[in-house]
N, CA, C and O atoms as a Tinker XYZ file with bonds, in Angstrom:
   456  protein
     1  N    -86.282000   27.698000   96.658000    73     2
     2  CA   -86.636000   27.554000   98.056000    64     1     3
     3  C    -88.157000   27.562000   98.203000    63     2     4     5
     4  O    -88.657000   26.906000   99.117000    81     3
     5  N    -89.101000   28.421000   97.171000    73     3     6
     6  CA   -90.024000   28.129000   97.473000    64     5     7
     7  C    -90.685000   27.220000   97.294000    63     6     8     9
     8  O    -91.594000   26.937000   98.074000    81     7
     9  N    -90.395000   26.463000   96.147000    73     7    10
    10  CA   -91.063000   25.350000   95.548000    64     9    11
    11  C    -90.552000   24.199000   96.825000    63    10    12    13
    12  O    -91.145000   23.141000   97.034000    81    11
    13  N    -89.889000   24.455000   97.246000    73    11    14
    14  CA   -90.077000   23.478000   98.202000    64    13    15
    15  C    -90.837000   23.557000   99.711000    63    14    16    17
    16  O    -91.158000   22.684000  100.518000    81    15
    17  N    -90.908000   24.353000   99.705000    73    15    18
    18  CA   -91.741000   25.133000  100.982000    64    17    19
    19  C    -93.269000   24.477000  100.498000    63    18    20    21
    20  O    -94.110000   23.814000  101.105000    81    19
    21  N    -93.192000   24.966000   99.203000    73    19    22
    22  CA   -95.022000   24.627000   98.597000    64    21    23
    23  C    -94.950000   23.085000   98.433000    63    22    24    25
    24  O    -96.051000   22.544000   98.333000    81    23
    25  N    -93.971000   22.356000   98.392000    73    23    26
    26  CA   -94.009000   20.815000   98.251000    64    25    27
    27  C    -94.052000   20.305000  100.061000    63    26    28    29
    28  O    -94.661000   19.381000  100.600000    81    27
    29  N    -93.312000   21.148000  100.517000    73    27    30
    30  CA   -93.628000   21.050000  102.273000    64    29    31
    31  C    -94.921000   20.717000  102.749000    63    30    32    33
    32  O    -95.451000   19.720000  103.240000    81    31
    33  N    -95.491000   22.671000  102.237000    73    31    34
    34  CA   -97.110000   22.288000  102.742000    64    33    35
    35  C    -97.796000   21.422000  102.233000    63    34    36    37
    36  O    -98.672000   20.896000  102.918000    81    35
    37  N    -97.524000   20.893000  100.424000    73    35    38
    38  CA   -98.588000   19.935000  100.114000    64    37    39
    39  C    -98.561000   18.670000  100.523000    63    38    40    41
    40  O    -99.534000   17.919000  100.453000    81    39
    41  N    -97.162000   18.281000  101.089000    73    39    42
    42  CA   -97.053000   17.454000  102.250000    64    41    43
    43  C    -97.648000   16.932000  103.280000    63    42    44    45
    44  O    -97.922000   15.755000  103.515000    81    43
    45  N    -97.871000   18.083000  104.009000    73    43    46
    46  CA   -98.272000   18.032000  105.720000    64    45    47
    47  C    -99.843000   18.027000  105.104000    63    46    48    49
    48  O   -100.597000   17.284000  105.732000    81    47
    49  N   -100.307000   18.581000  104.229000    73    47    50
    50  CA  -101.786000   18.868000  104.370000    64    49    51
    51  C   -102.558000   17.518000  103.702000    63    50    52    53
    52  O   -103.771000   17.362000  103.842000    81    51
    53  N   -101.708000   16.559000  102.957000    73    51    54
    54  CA  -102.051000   15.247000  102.230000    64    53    55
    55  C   -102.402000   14.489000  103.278000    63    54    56    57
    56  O   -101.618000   14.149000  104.164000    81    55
    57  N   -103.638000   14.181000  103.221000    73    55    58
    58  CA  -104.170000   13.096000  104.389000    64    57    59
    59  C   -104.481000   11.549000  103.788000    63    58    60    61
    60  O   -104.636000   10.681000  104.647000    81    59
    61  N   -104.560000   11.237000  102.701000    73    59    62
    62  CA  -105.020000    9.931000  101.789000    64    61    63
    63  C   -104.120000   10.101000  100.805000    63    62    64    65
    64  O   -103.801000   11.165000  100.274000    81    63
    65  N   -103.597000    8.683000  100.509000    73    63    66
    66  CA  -103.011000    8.372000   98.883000    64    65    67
    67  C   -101.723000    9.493000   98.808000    63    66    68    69
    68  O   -101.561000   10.367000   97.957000    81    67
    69  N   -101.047000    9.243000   99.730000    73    67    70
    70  CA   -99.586000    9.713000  100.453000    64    69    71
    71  C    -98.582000    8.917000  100.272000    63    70    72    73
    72  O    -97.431000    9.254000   99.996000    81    71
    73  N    -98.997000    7.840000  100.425000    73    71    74
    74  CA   -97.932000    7.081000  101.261000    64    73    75
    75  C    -97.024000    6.111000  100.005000    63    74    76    77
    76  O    -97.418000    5.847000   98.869000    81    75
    77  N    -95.700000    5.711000  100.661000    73    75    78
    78  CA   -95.194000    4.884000   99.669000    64    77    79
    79  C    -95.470000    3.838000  100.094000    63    78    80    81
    80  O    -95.623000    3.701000  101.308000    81    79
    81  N    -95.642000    2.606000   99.076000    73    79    82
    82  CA   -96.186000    1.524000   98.778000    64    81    83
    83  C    -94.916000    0.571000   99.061000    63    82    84    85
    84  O    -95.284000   -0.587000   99.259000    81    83
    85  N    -93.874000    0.703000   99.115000    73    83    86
    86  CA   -92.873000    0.030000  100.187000    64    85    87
    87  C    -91.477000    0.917000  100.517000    63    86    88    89
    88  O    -91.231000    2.118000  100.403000    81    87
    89  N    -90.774000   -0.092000  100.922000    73    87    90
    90  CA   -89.131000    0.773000  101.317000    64    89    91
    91  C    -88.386000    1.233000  100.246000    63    90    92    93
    92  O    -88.197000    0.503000   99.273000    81    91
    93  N    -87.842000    2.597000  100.320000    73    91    94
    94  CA   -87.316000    3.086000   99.298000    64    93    95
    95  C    -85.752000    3.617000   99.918000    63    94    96    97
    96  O    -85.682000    3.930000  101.106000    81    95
    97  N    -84.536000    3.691000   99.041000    73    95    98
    98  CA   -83.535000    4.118000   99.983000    64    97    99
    99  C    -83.312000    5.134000   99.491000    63    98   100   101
   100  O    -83.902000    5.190000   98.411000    81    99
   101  N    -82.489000    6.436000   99.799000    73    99   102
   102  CA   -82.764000    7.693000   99.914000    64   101   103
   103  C    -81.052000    7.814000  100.304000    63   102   104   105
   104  O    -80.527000    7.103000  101.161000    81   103
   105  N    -80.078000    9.186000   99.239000    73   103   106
   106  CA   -79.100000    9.098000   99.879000    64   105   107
   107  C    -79.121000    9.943000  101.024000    63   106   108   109
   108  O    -80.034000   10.684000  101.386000    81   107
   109  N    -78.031000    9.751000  101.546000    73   107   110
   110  CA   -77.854000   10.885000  103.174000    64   109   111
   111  C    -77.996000   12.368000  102.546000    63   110   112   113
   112  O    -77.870000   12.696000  101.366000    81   111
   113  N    -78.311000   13.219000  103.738000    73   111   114
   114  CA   -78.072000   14.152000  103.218000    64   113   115
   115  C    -77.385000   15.237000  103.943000    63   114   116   117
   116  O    -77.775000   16.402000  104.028000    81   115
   117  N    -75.995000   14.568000  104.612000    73   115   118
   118  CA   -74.838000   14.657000  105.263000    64   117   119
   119  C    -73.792000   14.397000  104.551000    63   118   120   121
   120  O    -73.782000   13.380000  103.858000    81   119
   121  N    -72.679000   15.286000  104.583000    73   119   122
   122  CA   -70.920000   15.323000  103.773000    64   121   123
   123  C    -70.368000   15.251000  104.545000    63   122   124   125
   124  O    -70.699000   16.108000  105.364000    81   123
   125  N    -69.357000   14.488000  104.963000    73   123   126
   126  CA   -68.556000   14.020000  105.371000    64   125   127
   127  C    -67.182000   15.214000  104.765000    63   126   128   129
   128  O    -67.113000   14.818000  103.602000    81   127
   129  N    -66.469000   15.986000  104.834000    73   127   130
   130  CA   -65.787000   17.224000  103.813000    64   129   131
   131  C    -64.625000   16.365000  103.910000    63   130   132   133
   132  O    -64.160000   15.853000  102.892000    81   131
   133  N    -64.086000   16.154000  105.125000    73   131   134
   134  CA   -62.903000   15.330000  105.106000    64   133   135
   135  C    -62.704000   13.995000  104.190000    63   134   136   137
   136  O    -61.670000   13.912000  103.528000    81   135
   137  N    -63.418000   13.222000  104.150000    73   135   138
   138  CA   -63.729000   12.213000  103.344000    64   137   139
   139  C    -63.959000   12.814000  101.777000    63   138   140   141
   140  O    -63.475000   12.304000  100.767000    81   139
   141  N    -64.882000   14.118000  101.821000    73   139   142
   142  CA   -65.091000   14.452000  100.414000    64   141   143
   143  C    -64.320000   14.573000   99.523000    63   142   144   145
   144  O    -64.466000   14.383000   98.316000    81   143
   145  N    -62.765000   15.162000  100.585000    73   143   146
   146  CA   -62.075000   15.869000   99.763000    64   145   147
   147  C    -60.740000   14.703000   99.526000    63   146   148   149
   148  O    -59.660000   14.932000   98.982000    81   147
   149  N    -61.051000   13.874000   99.911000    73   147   150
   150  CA   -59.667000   12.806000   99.911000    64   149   151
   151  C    -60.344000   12.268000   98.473000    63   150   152   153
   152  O    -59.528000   12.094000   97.568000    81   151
   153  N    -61.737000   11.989000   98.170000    73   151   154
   154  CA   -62.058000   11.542000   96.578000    64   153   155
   155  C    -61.232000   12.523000   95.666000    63   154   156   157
   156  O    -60.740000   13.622000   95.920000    81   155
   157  N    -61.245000   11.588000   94.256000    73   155   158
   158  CA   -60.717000   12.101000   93.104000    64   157   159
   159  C    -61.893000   12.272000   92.606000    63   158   160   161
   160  O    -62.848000   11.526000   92.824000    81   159
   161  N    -61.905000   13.316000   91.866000    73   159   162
   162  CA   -63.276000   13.866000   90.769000    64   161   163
   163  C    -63.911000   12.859000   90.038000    63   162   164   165
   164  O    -65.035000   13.146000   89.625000    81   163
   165  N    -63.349000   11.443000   89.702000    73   163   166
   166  CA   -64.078000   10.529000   89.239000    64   165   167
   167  C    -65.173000    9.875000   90.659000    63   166   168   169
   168  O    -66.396000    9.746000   90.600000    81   167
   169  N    -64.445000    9.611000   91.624000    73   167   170
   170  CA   -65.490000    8.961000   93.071000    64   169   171
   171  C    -66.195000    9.850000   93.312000    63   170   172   173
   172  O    -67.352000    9.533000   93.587000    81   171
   173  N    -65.817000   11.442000   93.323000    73   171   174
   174  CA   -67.221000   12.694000   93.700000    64   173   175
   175  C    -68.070000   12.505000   92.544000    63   174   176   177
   176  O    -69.241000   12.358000   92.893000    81   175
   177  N    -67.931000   12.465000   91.534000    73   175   178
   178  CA   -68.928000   12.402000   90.189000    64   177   179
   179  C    -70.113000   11.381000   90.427000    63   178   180   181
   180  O    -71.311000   11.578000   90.227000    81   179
   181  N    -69.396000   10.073000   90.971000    73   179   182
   182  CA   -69.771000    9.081000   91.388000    64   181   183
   183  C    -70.578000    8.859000   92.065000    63   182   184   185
   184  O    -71.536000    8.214000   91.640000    81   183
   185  N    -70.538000    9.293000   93.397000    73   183   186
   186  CA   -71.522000    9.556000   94.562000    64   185   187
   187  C    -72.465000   10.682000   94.517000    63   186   188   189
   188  O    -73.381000   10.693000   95.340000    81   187
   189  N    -72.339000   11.758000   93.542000    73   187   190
   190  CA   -73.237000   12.761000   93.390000    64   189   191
   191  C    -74.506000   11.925000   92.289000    63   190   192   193
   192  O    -75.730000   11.840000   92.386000    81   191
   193  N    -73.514000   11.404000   91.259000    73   191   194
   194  CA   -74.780000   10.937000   90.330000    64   193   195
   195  C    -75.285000    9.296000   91.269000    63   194   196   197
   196  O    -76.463000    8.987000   91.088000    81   195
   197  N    -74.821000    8.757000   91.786000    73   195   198
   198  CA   -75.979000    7.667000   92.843000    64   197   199
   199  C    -76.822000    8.427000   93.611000    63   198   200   201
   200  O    -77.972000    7.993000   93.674000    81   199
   201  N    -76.547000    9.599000   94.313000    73   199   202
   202  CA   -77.439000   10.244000   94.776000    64   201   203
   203  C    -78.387000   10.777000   93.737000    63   202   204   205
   204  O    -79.502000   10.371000   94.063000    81   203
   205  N    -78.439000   11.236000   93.036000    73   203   206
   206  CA   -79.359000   11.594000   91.764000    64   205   207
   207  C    -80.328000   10.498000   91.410000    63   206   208   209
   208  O    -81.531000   10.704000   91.253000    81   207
   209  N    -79.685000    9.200000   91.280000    73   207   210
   210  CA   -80.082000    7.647000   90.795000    64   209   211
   211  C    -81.564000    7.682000   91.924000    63   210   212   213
   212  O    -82.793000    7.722000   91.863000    81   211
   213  N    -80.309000    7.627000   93.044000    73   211   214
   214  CA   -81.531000    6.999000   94.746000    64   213   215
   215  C    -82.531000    8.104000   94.200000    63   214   216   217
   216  O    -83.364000    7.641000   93.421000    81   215
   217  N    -82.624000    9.437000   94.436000    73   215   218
   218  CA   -83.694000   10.180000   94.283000    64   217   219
   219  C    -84.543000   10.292000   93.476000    63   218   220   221
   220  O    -85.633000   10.807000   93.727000    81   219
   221  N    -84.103000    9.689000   92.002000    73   219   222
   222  CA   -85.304000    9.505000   90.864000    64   221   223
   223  C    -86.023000    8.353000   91.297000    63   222   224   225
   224  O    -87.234000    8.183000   91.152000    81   223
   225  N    -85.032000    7.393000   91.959000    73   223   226
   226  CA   -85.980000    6.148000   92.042000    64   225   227
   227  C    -86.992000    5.780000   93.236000    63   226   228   229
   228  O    -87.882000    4.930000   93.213000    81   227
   229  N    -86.562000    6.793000   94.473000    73   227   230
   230  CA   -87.745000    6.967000   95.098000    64   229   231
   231  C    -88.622000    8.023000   94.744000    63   230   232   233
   232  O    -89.674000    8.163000   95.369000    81   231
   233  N    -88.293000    8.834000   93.754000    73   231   234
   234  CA   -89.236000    9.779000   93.295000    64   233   235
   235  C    -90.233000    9.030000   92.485000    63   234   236   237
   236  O    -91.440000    9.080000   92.722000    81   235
   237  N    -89.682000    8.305000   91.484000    73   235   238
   238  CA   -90.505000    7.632000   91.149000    64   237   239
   239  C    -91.502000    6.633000   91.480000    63   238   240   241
   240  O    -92.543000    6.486000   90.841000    81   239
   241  N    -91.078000    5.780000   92.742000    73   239   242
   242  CA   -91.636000    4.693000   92.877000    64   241   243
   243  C    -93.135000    5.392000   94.185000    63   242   244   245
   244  O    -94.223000    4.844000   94.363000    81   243
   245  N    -92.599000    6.757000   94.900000    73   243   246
   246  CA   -93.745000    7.633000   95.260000    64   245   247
   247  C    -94.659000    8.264000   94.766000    63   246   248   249
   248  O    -95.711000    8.492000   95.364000    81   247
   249  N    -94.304000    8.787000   93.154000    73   247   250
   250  CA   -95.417000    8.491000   92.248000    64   249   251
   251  C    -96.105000    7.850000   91.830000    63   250   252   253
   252  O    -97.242000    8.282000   91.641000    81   251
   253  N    -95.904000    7.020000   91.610000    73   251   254
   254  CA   -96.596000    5.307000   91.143000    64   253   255
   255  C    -97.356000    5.416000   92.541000    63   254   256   257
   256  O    -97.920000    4.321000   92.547000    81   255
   257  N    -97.644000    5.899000   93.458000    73   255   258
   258  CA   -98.517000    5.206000   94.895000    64   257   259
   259  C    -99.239000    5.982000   95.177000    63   258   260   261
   260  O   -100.144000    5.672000   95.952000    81   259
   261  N    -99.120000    7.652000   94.541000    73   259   262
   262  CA   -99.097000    8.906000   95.045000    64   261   263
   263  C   -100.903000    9.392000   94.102000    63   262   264   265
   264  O   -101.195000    9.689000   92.943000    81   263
   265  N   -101.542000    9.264000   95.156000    73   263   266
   266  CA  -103.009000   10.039000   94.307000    64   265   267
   267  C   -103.554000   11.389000   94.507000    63   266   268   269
   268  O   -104.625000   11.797000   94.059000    81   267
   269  N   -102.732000   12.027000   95.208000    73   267   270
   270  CA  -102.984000   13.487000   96.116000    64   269   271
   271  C   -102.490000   14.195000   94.357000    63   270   272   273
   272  O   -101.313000   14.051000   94.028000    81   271
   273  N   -103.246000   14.752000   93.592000    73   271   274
   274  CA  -103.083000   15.509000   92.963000    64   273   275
   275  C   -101.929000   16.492000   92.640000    63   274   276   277
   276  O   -101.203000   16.451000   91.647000    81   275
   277  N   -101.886000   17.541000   93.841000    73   275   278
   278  CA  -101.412000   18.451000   93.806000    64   277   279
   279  C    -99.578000   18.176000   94.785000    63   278   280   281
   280  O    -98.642000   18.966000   94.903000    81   279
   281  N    -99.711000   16.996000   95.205000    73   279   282
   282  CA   -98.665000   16.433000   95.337000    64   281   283
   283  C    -98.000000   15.445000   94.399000    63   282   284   285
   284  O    -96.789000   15.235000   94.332000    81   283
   285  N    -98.828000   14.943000   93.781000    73   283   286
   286  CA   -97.984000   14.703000   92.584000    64   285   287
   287  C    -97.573000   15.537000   91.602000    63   286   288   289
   288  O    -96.975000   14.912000   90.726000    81   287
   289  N    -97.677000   17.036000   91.336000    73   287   290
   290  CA   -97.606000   18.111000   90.426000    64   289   291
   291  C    -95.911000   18.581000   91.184000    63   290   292   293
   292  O    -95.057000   19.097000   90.463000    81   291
   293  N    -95.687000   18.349000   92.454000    73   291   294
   294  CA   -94.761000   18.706000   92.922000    64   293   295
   295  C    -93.781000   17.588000   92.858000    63   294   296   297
   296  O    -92.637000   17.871000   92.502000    81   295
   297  N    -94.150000   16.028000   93.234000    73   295   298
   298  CA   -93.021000   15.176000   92.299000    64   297   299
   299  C    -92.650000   15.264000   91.094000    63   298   300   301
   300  O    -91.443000   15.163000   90.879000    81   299
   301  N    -93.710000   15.508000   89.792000    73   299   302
   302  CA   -93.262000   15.598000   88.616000    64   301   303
   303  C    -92.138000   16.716000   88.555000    63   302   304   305
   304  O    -91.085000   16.526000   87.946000    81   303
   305  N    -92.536000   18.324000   89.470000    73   303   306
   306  CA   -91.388000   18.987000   88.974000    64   305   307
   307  C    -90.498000   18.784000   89.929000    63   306   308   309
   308  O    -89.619000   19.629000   89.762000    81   307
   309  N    -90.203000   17.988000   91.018000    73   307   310
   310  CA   -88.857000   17.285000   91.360000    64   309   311
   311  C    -88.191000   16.741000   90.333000    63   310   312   313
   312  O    -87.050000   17.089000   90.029000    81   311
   313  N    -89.138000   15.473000   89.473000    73   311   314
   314  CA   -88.139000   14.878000   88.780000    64   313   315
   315  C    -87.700000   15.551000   87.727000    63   314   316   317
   316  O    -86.532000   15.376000   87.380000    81   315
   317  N    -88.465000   16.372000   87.069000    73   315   318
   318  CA   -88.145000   17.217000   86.198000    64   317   319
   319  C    -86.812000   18.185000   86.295000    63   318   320   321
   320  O    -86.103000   18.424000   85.318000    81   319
   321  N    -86.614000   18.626000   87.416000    73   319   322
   322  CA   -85.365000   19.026000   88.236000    64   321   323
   323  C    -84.480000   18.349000   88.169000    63   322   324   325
   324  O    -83.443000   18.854000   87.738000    81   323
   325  N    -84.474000   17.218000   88.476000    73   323   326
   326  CA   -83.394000   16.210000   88.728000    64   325   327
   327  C    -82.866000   15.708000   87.400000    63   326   328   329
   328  O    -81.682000   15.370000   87.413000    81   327
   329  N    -83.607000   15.583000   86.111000    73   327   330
   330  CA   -83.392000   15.451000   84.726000    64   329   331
   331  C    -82.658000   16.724000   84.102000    63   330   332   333
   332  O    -81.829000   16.722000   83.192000    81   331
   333  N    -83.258000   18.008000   84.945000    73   331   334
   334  CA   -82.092000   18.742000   84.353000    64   333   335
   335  C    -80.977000   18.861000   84.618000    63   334   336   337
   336  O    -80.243000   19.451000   83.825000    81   335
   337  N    -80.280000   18.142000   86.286000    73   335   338
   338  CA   -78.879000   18.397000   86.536000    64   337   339
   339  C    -78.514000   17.070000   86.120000    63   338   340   341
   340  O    -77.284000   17.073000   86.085000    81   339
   341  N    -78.893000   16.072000   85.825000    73   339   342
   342  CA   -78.108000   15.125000   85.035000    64   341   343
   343  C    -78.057000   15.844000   83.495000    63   342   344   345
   344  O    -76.990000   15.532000   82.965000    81   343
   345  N    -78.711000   16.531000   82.796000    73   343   346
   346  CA   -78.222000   17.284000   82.226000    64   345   347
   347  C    -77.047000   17.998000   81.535000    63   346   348   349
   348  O    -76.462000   17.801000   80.470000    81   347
   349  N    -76.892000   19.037000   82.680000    73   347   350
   350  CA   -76.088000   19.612000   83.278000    64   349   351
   351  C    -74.729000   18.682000   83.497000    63   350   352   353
   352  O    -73.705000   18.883000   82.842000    81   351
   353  N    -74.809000   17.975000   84.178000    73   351   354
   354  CA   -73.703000   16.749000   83.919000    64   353   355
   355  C    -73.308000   16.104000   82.799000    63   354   356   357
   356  O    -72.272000   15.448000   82.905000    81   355
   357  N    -73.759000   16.114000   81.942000    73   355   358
   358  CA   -73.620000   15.894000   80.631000    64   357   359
   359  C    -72.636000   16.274000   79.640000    63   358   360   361
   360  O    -71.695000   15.775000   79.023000    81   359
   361  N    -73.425000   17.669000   79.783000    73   359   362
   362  CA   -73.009000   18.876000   79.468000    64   361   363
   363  C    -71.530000   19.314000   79.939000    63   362   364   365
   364  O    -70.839000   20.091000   79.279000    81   363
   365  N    -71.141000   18.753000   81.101000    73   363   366
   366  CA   -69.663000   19.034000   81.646000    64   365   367
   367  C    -68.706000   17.682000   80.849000    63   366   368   369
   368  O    -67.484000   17.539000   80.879000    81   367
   369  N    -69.368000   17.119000   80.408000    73   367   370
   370  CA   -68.501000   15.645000   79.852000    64   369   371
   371  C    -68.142000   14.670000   81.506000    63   370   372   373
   372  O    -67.146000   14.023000   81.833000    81   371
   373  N    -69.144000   14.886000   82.078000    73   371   374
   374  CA   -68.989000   13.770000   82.976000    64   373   375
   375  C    -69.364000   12.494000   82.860000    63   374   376   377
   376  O    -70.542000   12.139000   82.858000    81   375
   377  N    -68.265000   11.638000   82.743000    73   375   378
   378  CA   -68.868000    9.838000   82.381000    64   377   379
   379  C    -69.652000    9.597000   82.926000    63   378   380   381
   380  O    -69.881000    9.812000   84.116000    81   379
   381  N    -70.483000    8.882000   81.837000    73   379   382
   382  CA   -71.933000    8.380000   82.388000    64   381   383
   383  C    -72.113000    7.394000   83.364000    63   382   384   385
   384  O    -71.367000    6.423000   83.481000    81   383
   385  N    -72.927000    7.584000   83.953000    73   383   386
   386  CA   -73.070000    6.935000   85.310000    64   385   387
   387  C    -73.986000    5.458000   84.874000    63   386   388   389
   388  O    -74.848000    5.562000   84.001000    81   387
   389  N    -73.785000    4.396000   85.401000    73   387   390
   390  CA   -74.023000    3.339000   85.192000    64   389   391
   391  C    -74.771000    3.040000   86.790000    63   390   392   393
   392  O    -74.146000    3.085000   87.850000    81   391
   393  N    -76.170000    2.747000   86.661000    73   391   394
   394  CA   -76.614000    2.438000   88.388000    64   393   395
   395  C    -76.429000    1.069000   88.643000    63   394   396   397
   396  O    -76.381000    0.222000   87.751000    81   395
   397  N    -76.327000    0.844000   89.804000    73   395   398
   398  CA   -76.183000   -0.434000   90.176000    64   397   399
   399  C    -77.976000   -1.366000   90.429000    63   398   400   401
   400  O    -79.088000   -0.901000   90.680000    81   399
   401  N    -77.490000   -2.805000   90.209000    73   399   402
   402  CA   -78.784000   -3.485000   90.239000    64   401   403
   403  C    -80.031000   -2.949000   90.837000    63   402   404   405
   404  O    -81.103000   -2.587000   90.351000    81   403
   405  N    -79.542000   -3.012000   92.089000    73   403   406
   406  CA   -80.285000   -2.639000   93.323000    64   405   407
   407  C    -79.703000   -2.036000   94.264000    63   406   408   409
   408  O    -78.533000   -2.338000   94.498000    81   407
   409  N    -80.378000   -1.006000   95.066000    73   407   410
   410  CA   -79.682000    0.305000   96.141000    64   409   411
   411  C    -79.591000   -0.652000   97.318000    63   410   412   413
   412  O    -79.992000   -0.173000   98.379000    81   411
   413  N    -79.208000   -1.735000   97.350000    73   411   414
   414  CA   -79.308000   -2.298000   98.490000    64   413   415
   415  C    -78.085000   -2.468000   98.951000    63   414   416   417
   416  O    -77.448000   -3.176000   98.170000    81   415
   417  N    -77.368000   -2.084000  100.017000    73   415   418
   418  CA   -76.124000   -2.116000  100.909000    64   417   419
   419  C    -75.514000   -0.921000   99.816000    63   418   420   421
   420  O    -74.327000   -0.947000   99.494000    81   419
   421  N    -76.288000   -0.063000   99.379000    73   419   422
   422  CA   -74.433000    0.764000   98.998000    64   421   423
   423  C    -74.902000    2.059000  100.422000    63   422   424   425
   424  O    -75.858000    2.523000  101.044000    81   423
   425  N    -72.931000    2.141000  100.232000    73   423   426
   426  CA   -72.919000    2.841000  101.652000    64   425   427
   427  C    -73.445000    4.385000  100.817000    63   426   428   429
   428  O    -73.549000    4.737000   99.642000    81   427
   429  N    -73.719000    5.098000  102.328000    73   427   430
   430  CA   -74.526000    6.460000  102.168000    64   429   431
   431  C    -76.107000    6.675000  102.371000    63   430   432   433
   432  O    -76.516000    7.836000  102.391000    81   431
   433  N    -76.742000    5.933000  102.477000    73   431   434
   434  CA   -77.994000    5.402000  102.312000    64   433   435
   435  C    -79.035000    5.778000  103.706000    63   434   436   437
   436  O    -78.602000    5.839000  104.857000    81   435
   437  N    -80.470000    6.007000  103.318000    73   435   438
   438  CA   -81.570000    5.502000  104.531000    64   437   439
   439  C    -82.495000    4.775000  103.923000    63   438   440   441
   440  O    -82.602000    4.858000  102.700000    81   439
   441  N    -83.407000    3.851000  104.739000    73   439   442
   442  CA   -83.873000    3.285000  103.991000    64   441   443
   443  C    -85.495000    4.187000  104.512000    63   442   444   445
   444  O    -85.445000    4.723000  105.619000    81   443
   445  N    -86.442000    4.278000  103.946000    73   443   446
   446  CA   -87.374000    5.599000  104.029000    64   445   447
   447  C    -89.107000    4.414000  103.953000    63   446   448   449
   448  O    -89.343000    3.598000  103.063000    81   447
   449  N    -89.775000    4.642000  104.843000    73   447   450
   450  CA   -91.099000    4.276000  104.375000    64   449   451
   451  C    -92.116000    5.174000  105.202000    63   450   452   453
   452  O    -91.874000    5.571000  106.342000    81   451
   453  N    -93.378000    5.470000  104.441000    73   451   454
   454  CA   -94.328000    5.907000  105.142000    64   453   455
   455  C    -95.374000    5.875000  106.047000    63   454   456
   456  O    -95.995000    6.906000  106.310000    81   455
C-alpha cells in the first residue's frame, strides 16, 4: 500500500516528461462477481493473465516516454511486480497465456492517454 501511495505522490508532483506518448488500453478495474463466477478456471486464468498482459504493456510503453526519474524507479518496480505474479502463475501450473495481436476491441478494457 505504500509503494503505491509513494508512486501516487511521484505522480501528482511530475510536472515534465510524464506523459504517455499515445493511447494505451488498461484493463477495468471492476468484477462483475456474477459473471466471475459463471467462468470456469480456464476463462478466470484467462482474463486475470490479459489483465497482467494490458498492464505490462502500458507499463511499458509509459516507460519508453517517461523521463521523471524517480517516476520511472516506481514503473520499474511495478513491472517488476507484475513479473513476479506471472511467476507465481507458473508456479501453480497455469497454461500459458498466449496475448493477442493487439488490445484492440477485447472486452474489459479503457483506453487511457495523458
Amino acid at each position: 500500500i505504500q509503494e503505491a501511495r509513494d508512486a501516487e505522490v511521484a505522480m501528482k508532483s511530475c510536472r515534465e516528461g510524464c506523459g504517455l506518448t499515445e493511447l494505451v488500453s488498461v484493463p477495468q478495474t471492476t468484477v462483475n462477481f456474477d459473471d466471475w463466477e459463471r467462468k470456469n478456471a480456464t476463462e478466470q486464468a484467462q482474463e486475470v493473465q490479459t489483465g497482467l498482459w494490458l498492464l505490462h504493456q502500458a507499463l511499458s510503453l509509459l516507460q519508453a516516454s517517461m523521463t521523471d526519474v524517480d517516476l520511472n524507479n516506481h514503473i520499474d518496480n511495478s513491472i517488476r511486480n507484475l513479473l513476479s505474479i506471472n511467476a507465481v502463475l507458473r508456479s501453480l501450473n497455469i497454461q500459458e497465456y498466449t496475448p493477442p495481436t493487439s488490445a484492440v476491441g477485447l472486452e474489459g478494457t479503457w483506453k487511457v492517454s495523458s
